[in-house]
TIMIFI-775210 format. One record per residue (C-alpha): chain; x, y, z. Coordinates in steps of 0.2 Angstrom, whole numbers. Layout:
# TIMIFI-775210
+----+-------+-------+-------+
: ch :    xx :    yy :    zz :
+----+-------+-------+-------+
:  A :     X :     Y :     Z :
...
+----+-------+-------+-------+
END
This chain:
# TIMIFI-775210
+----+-------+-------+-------+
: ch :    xx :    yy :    zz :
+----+-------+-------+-------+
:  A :     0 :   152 :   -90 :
:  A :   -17 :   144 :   -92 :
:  A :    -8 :   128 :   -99 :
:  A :     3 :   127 :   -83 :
:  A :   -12 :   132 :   -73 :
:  A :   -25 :   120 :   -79 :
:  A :   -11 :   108 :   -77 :
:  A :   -10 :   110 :   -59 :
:  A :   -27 :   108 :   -57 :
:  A :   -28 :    92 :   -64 :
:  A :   -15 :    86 :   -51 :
:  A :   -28 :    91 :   -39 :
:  A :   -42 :    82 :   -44 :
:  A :   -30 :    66 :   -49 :
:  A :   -16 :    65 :   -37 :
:  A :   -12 :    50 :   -41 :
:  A :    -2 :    56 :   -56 :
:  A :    10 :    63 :   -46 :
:  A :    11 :    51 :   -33 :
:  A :    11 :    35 :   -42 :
:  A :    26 :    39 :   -52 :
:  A :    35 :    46 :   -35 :
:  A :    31 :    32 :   -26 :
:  A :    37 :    21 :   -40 :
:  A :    53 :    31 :   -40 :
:  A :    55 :    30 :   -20 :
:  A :    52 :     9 :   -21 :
:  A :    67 :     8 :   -34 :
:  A :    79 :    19 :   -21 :
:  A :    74 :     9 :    -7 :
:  A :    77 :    -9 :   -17 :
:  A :    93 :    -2 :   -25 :
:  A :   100 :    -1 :    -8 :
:  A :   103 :   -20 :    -9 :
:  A :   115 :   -20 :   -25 :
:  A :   122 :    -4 :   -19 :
:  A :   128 :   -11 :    -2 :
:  A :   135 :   -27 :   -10 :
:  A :   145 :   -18 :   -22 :
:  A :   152 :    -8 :    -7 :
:  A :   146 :     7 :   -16 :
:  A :   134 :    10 :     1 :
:  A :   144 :     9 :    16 :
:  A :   131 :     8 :    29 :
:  A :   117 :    -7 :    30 :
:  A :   103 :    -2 :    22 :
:  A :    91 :   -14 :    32 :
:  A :    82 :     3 :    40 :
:  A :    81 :    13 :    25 :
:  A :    76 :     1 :    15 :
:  A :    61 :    -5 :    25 :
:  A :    54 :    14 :    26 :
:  A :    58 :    17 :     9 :
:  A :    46 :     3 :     4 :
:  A :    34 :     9 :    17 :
:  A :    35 :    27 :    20 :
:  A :    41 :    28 :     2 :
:  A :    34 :    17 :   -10 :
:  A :    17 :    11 :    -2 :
:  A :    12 :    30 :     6 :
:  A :    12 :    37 :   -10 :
:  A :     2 :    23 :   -17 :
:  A :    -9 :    27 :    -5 :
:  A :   -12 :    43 :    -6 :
:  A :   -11 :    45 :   -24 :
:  A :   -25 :    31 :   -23 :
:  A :   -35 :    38 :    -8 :
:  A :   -34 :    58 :   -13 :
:  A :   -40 :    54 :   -31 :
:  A :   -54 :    42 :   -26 :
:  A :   -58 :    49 :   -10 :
:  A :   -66 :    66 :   -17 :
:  A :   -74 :    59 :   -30 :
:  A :   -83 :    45 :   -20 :
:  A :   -91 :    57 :    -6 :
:  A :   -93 :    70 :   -18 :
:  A :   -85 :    83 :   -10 :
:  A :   -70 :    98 :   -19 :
:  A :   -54 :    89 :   -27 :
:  A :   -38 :    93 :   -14 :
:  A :   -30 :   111 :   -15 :
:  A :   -13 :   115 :   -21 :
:  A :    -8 :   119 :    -2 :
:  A :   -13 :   101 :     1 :
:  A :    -6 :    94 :   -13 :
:  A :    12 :   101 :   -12 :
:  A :    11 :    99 :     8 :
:  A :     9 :    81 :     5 :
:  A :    22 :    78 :    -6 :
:  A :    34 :    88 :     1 :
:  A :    33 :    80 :    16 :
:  A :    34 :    62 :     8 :
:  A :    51 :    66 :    -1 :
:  A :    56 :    74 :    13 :
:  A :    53 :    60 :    24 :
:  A :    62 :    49 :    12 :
:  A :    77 :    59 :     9 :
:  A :    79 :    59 :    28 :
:  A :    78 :    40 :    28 :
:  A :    91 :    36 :    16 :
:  A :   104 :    50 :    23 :
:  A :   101 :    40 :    38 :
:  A :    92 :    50 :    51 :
:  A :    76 :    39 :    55 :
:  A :    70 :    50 :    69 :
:  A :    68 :    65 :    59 :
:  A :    59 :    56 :    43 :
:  A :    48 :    48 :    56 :
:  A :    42 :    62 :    64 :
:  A :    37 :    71 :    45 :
:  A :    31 :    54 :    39 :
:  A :    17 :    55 :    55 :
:  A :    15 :    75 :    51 :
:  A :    14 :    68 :    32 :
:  A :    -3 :    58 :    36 :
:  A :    -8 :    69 :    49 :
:  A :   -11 :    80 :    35 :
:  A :   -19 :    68 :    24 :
:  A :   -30 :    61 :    39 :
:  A :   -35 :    79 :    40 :
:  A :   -39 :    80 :    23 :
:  A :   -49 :    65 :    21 :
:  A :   -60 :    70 :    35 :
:  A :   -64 :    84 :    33 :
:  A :   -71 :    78 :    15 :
:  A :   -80 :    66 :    25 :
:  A :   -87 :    78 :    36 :
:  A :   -93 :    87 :    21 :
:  A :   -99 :    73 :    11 :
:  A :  -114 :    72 :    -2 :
:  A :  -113 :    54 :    -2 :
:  A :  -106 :    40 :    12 :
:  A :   -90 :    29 :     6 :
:  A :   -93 :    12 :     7 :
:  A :   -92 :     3 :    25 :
:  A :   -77 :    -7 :    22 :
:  A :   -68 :     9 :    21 :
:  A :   -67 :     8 :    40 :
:  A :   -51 :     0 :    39 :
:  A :   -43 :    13 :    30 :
:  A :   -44 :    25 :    43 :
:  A :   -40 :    12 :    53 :
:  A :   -24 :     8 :    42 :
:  A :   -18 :    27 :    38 :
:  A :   -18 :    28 :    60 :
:  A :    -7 :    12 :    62 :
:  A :     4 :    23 :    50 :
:  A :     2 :    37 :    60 :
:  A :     5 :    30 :    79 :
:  A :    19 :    16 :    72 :
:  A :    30 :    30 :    66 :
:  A :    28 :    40 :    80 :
:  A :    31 :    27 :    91 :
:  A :    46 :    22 :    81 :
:  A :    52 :    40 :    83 :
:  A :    48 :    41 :    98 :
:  A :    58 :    24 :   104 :
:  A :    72 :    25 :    92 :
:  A :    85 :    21 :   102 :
:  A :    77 :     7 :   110 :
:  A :    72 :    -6 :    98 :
:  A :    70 :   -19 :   108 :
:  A :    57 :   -10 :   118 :
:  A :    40 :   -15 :   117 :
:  A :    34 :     1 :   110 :
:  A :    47 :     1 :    95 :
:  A :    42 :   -15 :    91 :
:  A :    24 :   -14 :    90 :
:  A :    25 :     5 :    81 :
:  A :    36 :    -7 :    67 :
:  A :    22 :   -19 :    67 :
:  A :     9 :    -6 :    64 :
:  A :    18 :     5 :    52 :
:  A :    26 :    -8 :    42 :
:  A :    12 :   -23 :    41 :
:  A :    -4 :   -12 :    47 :
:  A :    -2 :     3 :    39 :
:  A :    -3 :    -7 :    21 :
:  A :   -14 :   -23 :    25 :
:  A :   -29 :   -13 :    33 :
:  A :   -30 :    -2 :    18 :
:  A :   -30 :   -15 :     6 :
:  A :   -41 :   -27 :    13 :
:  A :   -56 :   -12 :    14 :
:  A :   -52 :    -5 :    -2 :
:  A :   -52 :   -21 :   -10 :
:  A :   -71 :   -26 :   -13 :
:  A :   -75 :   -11 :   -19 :
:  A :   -61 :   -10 :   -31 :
:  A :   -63 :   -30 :   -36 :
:  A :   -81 :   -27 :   -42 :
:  A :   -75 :   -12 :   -52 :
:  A :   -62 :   -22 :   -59 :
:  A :   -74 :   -37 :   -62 :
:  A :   -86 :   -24 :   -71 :
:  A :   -97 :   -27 :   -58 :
:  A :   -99 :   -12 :   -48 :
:  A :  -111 :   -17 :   -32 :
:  A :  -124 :    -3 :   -28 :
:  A :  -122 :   -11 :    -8 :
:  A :  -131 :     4 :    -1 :
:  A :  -140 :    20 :    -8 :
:  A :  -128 :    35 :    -9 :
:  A :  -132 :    49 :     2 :
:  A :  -125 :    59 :    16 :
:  A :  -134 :    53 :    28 :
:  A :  -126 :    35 :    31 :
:  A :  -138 :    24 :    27 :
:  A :  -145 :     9 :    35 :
:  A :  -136 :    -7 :    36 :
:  A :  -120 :     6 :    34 :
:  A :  -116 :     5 :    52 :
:  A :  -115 :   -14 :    57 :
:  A :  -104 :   -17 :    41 :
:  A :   -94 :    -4 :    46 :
:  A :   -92 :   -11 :    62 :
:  A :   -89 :   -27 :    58 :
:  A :   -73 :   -20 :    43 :
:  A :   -66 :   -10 :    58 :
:  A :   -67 :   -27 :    71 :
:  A :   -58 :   -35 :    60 :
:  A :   -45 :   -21 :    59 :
:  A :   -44 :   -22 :    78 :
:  A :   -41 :   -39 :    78 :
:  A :   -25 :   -39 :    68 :
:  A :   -21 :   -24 :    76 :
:  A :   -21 :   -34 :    90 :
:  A :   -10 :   -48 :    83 :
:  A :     3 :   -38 :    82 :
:  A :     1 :   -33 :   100 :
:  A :     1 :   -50 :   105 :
:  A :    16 :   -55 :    95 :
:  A :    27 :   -44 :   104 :
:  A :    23 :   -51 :   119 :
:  A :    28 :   -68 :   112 :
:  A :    11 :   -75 :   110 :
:  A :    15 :   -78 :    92 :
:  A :     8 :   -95 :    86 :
:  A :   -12 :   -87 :    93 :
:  A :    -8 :   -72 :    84 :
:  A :    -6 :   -77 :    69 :
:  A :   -16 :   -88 :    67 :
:  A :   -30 :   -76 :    74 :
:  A :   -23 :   -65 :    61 :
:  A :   -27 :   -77 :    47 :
:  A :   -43 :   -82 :    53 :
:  A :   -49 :   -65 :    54 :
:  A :   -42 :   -58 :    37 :
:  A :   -52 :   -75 :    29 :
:  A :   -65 :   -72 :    38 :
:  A :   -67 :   -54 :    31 :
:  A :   -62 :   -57 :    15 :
:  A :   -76 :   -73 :    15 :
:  A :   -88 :   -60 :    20 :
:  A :   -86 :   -44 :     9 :
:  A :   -77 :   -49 :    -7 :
:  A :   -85 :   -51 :   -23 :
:  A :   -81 :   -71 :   -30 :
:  A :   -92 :   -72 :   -45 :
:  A :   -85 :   -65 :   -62 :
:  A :   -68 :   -64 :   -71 :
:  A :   -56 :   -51 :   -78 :
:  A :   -37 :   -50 :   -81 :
:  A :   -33 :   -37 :   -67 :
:  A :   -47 :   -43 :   -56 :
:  A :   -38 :   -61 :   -57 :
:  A :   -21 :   -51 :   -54 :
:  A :   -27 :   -43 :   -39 :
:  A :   -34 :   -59 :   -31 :
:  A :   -18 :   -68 :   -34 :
:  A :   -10 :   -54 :   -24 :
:  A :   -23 :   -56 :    -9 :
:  A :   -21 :   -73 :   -10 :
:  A :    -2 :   -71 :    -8 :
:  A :    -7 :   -60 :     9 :
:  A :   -15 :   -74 :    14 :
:  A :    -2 :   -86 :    10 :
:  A :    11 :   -75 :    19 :
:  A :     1 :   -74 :    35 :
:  A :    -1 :   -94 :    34 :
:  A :    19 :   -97 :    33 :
:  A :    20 :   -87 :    48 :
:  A :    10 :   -94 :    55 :
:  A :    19 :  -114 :    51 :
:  A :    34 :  -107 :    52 :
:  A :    38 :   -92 :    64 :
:  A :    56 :   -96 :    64 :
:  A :    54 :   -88 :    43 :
:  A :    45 :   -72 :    50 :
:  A :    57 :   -61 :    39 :
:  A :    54 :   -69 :    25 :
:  A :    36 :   -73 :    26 :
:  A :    34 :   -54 :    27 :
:  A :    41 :   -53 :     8 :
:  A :    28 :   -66 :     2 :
:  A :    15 :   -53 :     9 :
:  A :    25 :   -38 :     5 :
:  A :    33 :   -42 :   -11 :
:  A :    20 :   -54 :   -20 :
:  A :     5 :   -47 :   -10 :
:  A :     7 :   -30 :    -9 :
:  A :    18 :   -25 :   -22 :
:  A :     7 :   -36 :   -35 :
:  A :   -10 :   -26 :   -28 :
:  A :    -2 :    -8 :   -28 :
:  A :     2 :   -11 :   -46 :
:  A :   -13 :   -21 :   -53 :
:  A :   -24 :    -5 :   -45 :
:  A :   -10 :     8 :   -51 :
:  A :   -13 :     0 :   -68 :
:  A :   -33 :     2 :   -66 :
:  A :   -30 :    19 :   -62 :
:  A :   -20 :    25 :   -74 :
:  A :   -26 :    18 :   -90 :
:  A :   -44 :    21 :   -83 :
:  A :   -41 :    40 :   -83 :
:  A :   -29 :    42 :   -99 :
:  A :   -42 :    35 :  -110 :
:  A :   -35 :    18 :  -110 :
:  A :   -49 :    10 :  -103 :
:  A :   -50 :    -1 :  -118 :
:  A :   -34 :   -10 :  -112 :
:  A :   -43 :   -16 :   -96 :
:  A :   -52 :   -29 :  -105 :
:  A :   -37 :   -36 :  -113 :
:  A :   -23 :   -48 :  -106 :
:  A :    -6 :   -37 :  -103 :
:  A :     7 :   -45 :  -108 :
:  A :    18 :   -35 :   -99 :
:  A :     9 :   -36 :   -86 :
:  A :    12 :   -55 :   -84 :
:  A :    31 :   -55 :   -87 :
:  A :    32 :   -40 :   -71 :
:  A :    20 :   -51 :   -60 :
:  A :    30 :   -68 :   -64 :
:  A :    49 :   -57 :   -61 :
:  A :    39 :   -52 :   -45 :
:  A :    34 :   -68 :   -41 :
:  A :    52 :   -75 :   -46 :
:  A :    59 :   -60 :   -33 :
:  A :    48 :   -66 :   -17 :
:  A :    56 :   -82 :   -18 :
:  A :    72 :   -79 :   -20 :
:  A :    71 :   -68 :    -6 :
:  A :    63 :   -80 :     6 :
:  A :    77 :   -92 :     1 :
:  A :    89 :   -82 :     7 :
:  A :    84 :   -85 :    24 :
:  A :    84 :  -105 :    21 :
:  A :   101 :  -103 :    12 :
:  A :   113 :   -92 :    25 :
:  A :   129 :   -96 :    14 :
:  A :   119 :   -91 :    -2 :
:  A :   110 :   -76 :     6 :
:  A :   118 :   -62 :    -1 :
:  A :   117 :   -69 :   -19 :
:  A :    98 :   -72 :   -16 :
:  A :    95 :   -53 :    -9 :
:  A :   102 :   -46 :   -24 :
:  A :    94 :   -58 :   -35 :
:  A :    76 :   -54 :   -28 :
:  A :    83 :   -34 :   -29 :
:  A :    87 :   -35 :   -47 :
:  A :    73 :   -47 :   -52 :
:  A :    59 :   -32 :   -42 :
:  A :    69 :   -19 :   -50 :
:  A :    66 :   -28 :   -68 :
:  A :    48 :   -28 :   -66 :
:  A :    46 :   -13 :   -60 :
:  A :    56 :    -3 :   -73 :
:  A :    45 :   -15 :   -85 :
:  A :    26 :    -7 :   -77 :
:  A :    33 :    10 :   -77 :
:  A :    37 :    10 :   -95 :
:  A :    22 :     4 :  -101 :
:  A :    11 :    14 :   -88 :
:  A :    18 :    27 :   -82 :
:  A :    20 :    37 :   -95 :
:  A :     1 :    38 :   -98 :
:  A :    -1 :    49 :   -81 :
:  A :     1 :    64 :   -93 :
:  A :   -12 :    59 :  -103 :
:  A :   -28 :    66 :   -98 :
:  A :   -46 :    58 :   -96 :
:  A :   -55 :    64 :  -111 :
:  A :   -70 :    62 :  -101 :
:  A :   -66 :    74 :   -88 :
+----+-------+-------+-------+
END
């Protein structure tokens, strides 16, 4: 009983050892949907499902495996409860088994109730704080809201998806939710990556000075590209994104950390720069919108969420060692990853040779990722002999 008990209360202080390897889990179902529906061994298509799965699914429980470990920890505040633990994940497979049984609405509705919880969570810890998080991470509330209204919205407008509203909720949950989080965790996580961890401001629970107008200026940004995605609903696309791409430059010209080198610090800023890249083809080309999205989704994100999934992990199951090393593994995942994003932006270029390019990017992500989680995930059991 004290084994099983102890081991419940580790998931409470490190949620991410039971959310990465969930989140991994929901990614694969949502890109096995591809195959599945080819091989006629999926009748309905899987474009809906899949694009929550890899949202709602996969990138959520990244997100909060990430956010509810490091959150706690950073304003010194109690690790979450098991009411909140189980409350969370329930929710997320919840939310996921309703998406690929096909009612949207439903997992919608308990994907928003999902990070209304976790919203809640976060604040409160906030509120309670012995030390400030760093500014930046003004865009991740900013980001876990997008979530929070674009699902909504998308339940709410489920049978109008052309409307206005359905199209910016889509916007918001499926480019916002991600991109906001990731561009305020980013610094902070680069210089740690870098070995390089920048005391910006003193810690204390009053927020310092000079915490404000960086704040500010994190959550402008976020506003911005919000913004964007307003605009481009309302066919204003060319300023849009490249006010989108000028604004994301601008703040990652502004707050990230350029000097010094490391293997996973390198990964990580070839995945920003493929968000970059993504934005810019959209930009050049909006006729390729779909398929610019993978650059950023599949290259961008997907390389990010498993470069800091990697950090994580290893740093907390006292394989901190391997982090100053080059991981081979590592490379032949990012490189099937890379292969993946462009053969599924091909398949837009080529419509004859479209299906043979979807699977191809399915089966080439699915590669990689069966790759990461066997050299990674099974050290979320082991745990940090420093704790």
């Amino acid at each position: 009983m004290q084994s099983r008990a102890r081991s419940i209360q580790v998931l409470c202080e490190e949620p991410f050892r039971l959310f990465f390897p969930t989140g991994l889990m929901l990614g694969i179902v949502g890109v096995s949907l591809w195959p599945l529906y080819y091989a006629g061994l999926v009748t309905a298509y899987p474009g809906t499902p899949h694009a929550r799965l890899m949202i709602e699914g996969f990138m959520a429980s990244f997100i909060i495996g990430f956010l509810g470990t490091a959150g706690p920890r950073i304003t010194s505040t109690s690790h979450f409860s098991r009411r909140e633990l189980f409350t969370l994940l329930s929710l997320d497979l919840l939310s996921a088994g309703l998406h690929v049984g096909g009612a949207h609405r439903a997992g919608d509705i308990l994907f928003s109730f999902c990070l209304a919880v976790f919203l809640f969570a976060i604040g409160k810890r906030f509120a309670r704080r012995e030390d400030s998080p760093p500014p930046n991470f003004a865009l991740v509330a900013l980001g876990l809201l997008n979530g929070f209204v674009g699902a909504l919205l998308l339940a709410l407008f489920e049978d109008k998806l052309y409307s206005a509203q359905y199209r910016i909720g889509a916007a918001l949950l499926e480019q916002g939710f991600a991109l906001l989080p990731i561009l305020g965790v980013a610094p902070f996580l680069l210089a740690h990556l870098l070995g390089t961890p920048r005391p910006d401001l003193p810690e204390s629970r009053k927020l310092p000075a000079g915490w404000m107008p960086r704040a500010v200026f994190a959550a402008s940004v976020g506003l911005i590209v919000d913004g964007t995605f307003v605009a481009e609903v309302f066919d204003v696309t060319a300023i849009a994104s490249w006010l989108r791409l000028g604004a994301v430059l601008v703040y990652l010209i502004a707050r990230m950390p350029w000097r010094g080198r490391s293997f996973l610090g390198d990964c990580l800023r070839v995945g920003i720069a493929a968000v970059l890249i993504g934005i810019g083809v959209a930009a050049i080309w909006p006729q390729y919108g779909i398929g610019a999205l993978h650059i950023i989704f599949i290259s961008g994100f997907g390389l990010i969420v498993l470069t800091v999934a990697t950090r994580v992990i290893f740093g907390h199951s006292g394989n901190a060692d391997l982090l100053r090393k080059r991981l081979p593994f590592f490379i032949v995942a990012a490189i099937l990853i890379f292969v993946a994003m462009l053969s599924r932006y091909v398949a837009d270029l080529a419509p004859k040779a479209r299906t043979i390019h979807l699977v191809a990017a399915a089966v080439f992500w699915l590669i990689a990722s069966l790759i990461w989680m066997m050299k990674v995930v099974p050290k979320v059991t082991i745990p940090d002999p420093e704790s």
